[in-house]
KOLPATI-859441 format. One record per residue (C-alpha): x, y, z; residue number from 1. Coordinates in Angstrom, 1 decimal. Layout:
KOLPATI-859441
<atom east="X" north="Y" up="Z" resi="NUM"/>
...
//
This chain:
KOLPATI-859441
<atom east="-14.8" north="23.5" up="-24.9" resi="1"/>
<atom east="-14.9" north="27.1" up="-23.0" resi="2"/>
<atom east="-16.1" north="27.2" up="-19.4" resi="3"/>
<atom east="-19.4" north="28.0" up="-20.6" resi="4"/>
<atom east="-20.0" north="25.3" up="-22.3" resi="5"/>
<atom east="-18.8" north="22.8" up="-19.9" resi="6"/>
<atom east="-20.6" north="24.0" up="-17.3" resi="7"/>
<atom east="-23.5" north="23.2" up="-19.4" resi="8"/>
<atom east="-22.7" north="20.1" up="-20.0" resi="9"/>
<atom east="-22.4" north="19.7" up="-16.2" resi="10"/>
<atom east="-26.0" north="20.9" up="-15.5" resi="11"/>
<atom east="-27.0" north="18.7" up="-18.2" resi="12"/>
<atom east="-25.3" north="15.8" up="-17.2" resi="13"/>
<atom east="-27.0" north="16.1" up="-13.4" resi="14"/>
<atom east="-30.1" north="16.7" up="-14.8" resi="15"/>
<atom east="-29.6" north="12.8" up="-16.2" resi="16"/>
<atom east="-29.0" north="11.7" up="-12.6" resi="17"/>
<atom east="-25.0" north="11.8" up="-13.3" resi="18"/>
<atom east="-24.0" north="12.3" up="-10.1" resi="19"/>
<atom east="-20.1" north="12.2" up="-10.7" resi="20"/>
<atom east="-17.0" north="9.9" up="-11.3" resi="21"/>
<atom east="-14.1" north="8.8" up="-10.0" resi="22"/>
<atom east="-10.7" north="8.7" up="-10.9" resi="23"/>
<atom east="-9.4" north="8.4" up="-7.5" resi="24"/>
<atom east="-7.3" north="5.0" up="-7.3" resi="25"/>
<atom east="-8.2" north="5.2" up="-3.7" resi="26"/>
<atom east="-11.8" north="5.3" up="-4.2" resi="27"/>
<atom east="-12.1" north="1.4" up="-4.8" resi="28"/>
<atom east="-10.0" north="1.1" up="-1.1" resi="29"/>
<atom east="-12.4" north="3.1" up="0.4" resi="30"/>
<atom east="-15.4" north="1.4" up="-0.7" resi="31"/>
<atom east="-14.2" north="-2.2" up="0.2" resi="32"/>
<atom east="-12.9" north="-1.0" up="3.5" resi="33"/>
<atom east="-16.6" north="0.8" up="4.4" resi="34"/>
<atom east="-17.9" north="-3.3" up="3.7" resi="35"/>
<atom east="-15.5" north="-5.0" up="4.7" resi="36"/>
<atom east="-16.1" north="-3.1" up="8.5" resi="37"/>
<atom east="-19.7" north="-3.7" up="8.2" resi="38"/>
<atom east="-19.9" north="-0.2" up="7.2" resi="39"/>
<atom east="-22.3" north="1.6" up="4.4" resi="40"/>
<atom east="-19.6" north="2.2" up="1.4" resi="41"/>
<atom east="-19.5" north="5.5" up="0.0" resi="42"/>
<atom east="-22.3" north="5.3" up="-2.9" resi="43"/>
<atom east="-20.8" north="4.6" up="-6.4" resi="44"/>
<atom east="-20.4" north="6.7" up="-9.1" resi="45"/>
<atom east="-23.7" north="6.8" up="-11.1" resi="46"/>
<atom east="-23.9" north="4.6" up="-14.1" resi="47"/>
<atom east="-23.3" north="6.7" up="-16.7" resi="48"/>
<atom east="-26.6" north="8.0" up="-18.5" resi="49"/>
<atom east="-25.5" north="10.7" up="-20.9" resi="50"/>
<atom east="-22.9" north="11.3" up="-23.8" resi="51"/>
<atom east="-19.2" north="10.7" up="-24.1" resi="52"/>
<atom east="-19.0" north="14.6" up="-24.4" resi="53"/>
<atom east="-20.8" north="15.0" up="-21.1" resi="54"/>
<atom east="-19.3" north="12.6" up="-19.4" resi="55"/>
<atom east="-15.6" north="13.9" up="-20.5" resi="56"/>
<atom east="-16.9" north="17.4" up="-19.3" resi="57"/>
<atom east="-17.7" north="16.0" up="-15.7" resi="58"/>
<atom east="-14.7" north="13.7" up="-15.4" resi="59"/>
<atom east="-12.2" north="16.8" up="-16.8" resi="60"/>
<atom east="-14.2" north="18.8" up="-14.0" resi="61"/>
<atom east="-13.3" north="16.5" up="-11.2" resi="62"/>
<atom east="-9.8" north="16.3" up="-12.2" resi="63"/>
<atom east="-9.9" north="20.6" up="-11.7" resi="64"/>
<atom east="-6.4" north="22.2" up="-11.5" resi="65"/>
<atom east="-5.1" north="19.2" up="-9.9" resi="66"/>
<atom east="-3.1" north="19.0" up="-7.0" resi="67"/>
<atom east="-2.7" north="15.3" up="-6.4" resi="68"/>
<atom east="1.5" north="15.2" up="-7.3" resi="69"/>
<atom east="4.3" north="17.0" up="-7.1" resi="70"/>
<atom east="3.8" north="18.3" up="-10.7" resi="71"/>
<atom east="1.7" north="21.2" up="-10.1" resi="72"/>
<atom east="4.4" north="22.6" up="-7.6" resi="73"/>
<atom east="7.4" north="22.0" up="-10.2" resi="74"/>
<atom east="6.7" north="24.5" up="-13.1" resi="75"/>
<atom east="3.8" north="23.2" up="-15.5" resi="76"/>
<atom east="1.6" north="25.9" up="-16.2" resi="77"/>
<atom east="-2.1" north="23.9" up="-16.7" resi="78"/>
<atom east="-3.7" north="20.4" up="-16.8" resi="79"/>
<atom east="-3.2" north="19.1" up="-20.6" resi="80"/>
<atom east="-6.5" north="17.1" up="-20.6" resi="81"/>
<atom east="-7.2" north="15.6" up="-23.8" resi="82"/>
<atom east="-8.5" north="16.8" up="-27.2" resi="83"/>
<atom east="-10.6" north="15.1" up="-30.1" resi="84"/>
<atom east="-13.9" north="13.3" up="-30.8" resi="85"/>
<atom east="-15.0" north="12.2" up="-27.7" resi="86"/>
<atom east="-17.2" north="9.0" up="-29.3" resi="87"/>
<atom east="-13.9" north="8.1" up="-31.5" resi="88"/>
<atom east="-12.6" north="4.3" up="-32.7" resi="89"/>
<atom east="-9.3" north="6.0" up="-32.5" resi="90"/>
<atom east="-7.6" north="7.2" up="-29.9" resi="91"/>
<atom east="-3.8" north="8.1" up="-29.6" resi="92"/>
<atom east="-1.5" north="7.9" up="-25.9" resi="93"/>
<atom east="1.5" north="9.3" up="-25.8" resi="94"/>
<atom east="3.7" north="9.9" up="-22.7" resi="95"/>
<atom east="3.4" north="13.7" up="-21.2" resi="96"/>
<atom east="2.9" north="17.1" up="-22.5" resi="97"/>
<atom east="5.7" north="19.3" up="-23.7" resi="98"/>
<atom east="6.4" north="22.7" up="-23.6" resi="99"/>
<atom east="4.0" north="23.9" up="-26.6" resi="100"/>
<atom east="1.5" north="21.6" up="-24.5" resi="101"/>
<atom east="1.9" north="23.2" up="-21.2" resi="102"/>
<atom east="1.4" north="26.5" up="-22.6" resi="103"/>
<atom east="-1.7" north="26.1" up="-24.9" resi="104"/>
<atom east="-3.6" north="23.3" up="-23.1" resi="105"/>
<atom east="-3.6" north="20.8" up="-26.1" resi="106"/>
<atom east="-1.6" north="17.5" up="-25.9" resi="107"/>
<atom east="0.2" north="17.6" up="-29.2" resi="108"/>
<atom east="0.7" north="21.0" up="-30.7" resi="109"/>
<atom east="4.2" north="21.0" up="-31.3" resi="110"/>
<atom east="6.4" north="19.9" up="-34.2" resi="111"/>
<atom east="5.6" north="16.5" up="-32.9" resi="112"/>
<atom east="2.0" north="17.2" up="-33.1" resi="113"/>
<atom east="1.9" north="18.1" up="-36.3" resi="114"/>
<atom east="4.0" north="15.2" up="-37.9" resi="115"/>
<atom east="1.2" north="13.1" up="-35.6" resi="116"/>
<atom east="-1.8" north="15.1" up="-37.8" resi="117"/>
<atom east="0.0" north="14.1" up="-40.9" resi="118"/>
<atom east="0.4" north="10.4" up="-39.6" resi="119"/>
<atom east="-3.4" north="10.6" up="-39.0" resi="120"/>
<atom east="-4.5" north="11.9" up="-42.5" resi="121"/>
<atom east="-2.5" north="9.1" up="-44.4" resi="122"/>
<atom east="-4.7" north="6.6" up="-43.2" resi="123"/>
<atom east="-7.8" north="9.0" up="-44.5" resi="124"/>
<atom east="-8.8" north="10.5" up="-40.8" resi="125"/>
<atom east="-8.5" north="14.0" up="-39.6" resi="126"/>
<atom east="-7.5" north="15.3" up="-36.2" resi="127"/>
<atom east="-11.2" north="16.2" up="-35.4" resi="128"/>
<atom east="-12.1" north="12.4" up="-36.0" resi="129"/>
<atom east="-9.5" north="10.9" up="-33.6" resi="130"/>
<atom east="-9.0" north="11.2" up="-29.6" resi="131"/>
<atom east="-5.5" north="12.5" up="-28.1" resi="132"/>
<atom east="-4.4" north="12.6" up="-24.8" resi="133"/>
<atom east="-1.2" north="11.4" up="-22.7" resi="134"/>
<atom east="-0.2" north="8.8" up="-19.8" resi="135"/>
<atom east="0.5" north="12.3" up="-17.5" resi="136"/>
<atom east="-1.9" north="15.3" up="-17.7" resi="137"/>
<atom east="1.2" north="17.8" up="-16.3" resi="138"/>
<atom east="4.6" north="17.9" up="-18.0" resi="139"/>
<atom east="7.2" north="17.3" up="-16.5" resi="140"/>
<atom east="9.9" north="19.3" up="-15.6" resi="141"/>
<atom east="12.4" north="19.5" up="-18.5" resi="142"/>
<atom east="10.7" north="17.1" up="-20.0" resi="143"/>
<atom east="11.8" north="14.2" up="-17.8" resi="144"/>
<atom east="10.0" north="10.9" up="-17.8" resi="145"/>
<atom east="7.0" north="11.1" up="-15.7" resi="146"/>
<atom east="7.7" north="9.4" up="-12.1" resi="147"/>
<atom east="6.4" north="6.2" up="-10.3" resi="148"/>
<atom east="4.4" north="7.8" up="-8.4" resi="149"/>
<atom east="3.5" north="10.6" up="-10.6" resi="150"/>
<atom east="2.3" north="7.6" up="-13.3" resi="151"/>
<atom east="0.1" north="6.1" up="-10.1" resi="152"/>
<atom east="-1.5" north="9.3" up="-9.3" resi="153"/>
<atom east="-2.6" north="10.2" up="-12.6" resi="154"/>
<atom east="-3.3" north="7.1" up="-14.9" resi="155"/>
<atom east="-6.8" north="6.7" up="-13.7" resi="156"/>
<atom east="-7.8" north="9.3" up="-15.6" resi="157"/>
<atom east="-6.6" north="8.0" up="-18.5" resi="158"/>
<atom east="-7.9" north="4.7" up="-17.7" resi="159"/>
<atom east="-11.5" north="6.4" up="-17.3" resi="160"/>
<atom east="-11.1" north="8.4" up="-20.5" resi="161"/>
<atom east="-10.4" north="5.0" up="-22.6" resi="162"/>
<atom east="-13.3" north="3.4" up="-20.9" resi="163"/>
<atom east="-15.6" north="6.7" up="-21.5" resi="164"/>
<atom east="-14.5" north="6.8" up="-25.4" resi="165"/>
<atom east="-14.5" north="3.3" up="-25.9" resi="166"/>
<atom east="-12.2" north="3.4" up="-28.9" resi="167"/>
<atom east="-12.2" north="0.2" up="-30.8" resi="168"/>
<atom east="-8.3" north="1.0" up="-31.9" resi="169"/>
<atom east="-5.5" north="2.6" up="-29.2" resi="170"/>
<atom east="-2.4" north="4.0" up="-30.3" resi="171"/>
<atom east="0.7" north="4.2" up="-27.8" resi="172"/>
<atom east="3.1" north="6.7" up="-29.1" resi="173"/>
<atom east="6.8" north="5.3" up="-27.8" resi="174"/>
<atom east="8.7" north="3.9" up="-25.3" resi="175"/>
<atom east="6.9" north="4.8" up="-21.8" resi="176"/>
<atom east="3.2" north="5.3" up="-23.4" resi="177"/>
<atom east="3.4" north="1.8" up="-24.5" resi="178"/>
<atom east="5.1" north="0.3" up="-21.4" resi="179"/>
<atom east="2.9" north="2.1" up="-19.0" resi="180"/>
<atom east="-0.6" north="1.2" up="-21.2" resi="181"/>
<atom east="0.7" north="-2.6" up="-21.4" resi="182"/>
<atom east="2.9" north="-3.0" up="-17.6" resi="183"/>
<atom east="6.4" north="-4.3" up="-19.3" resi="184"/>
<atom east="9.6" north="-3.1" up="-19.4" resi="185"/>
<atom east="9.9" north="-4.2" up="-22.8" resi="186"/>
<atom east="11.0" north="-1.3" up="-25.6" resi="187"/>
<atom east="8.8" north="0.2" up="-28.3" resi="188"/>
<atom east="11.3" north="-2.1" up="-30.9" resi="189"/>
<atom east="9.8" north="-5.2" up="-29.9" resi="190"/>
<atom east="6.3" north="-4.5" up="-29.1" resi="191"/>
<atom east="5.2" north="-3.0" up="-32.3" resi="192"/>
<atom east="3.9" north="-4.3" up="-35.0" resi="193"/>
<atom east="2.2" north="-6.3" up="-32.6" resi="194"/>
<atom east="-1.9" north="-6.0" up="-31.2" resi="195"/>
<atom east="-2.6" north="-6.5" up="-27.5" resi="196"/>
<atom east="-5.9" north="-6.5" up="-25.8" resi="197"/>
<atom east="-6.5" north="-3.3" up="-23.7" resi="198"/>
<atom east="-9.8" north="-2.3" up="-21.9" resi="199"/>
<atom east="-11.7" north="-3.8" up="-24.8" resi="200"/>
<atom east="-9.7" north="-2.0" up="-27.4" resi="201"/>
<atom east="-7.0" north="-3.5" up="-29.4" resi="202"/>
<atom east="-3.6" north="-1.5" up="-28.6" resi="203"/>
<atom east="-0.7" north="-0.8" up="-31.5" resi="204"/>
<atom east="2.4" north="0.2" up="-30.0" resi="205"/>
<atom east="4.5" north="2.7" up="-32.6" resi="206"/>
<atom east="7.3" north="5.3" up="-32.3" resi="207"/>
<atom east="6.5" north="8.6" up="-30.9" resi="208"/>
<atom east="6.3" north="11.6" up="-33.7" resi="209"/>
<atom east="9.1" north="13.2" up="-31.7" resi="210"/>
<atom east="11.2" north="10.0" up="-32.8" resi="211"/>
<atom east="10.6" north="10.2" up="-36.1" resi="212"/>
<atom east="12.0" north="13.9" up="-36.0" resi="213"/>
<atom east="15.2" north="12.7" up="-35.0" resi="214"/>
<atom east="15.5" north="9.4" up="-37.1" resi="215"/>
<atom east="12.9" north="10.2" up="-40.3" resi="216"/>
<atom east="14.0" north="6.7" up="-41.3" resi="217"/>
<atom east="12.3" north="5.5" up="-38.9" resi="218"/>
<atom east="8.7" north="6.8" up="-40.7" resi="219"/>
<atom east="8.6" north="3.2" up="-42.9" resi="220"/>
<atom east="7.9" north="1.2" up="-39.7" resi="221"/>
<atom east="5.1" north="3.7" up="-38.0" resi="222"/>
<atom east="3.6" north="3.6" up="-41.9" resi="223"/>
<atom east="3.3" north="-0.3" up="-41.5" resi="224"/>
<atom east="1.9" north="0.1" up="-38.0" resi="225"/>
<atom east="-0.7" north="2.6" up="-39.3" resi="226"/>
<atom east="-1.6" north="-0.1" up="-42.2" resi="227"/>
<atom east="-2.4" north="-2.3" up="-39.3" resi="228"/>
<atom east="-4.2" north="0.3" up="-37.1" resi="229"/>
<atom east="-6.4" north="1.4" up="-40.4" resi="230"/>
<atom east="-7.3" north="-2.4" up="-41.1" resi="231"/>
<atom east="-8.6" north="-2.9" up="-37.1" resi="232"/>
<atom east="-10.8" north="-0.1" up="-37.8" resi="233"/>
<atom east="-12.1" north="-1.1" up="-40.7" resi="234"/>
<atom east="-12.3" north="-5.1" up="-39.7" resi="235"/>
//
């Protein structure tokens, strides 16, 4: 979506009475202090009264260049959003963008990304059916593991994407997507090929692409995972 369009979508989506949306985690605090004091609370976001699409378009405008960690001050080059369909059952997490990421704007464009497009066309889906986007919306630099406090700052907007698209099937792709989705400290070898409830979707943890580049033997189990992910959406 070019700046145009989105800022159609925007006009469109106050014309509907969308008056915006949070993803601030302090928001909630805010409100419940504003009570609490016998105060007015700030007003809530609108309920929301337009499309996925539009609604994506407001909440991607809110999160703007983004400021809100240390991220932007260590060496990414945009926000890496999210991509895909934004009313689809699927919808795939993995843990931050990389450098092919950074650079283009897309959350899995690299070799990893297109292994992923291949794991999504075995189970009869294209890319344009499916939703993609990661735990942190900056990489990291040199590809660390996102931080603490990075995860804190950003995962509401994750959590508000999820809740926008209301997939009926998430995907974590590896070790941190899956342990920051579900809170455990457990690793991707004993969660998957196993469902858990998440924000009204069921969640299937798997390997991340990037894994399978390094140990292709490890391709049989994400093809067994898939087989389950392909029978929740067609259940």
């Amino acid at each position: 979506m070019d700046d145009r369009q989105l800022q159609e979508h925007l006009r469109f989506a106050a014309e509907l009475g969308v008056a915006g949306m949070s993803g601030d985690a302090g928001w909630r605090g805010r409100a419940e202090r504003g009570t609490a004091e016998g105060g007015r609370a700030p007003a809530a976001p609108t309920p929301l009264l337009a499309s996925p699409e539009v609604a994506l378009a407001v909440l991607r405008d809110e999160l703007g260049p983004c400021t809100r960690c240390k991220l932007h001050a260590l060496g990414r080059s945009q926000v890496v959003f999210g991509v895909g369909n934004a009313s689809a059952q699927l919808m795939f997490v993995g843990e931050a963008p990389g450098a092919d990421e950074d650079l283009q704007g897309v959350p899995f464009v690299g070799r990893a990304g297109q292994l992923l497009t291949k794991i999504i066309e075995a189970i009869g889906l294209k890319r344009d059916d499916v939703y993609i986007a990661n735990v942190i919306k900056c990489r990291p630099p040199q590809n660390r593991n996102p931080e603490p406090d990075e995860v804190e700052t950003c995962e509401p907007f994750l959590f508000r994407q999820v809740d926008l698209i209301r997939p009926k099937v998430v995907v974590a792709l590896g070790t941190f997507a899956a342990r920051a989705l579900l809170g455990t400290l457990d690793p991707i070898s004993r969660l998957r090929g196993r469902v858990f409830e998440y924000r009204g979707a069921s969640l299937v943890p798997t390997f991340h692409p990037a894994y399978l580049l390094r140990n292709p033997s490890a391709k049989r189990e994400v093809w067994q995972d898939m087989k389950l992910v392909r029978s929740l959406l067609q259940s």
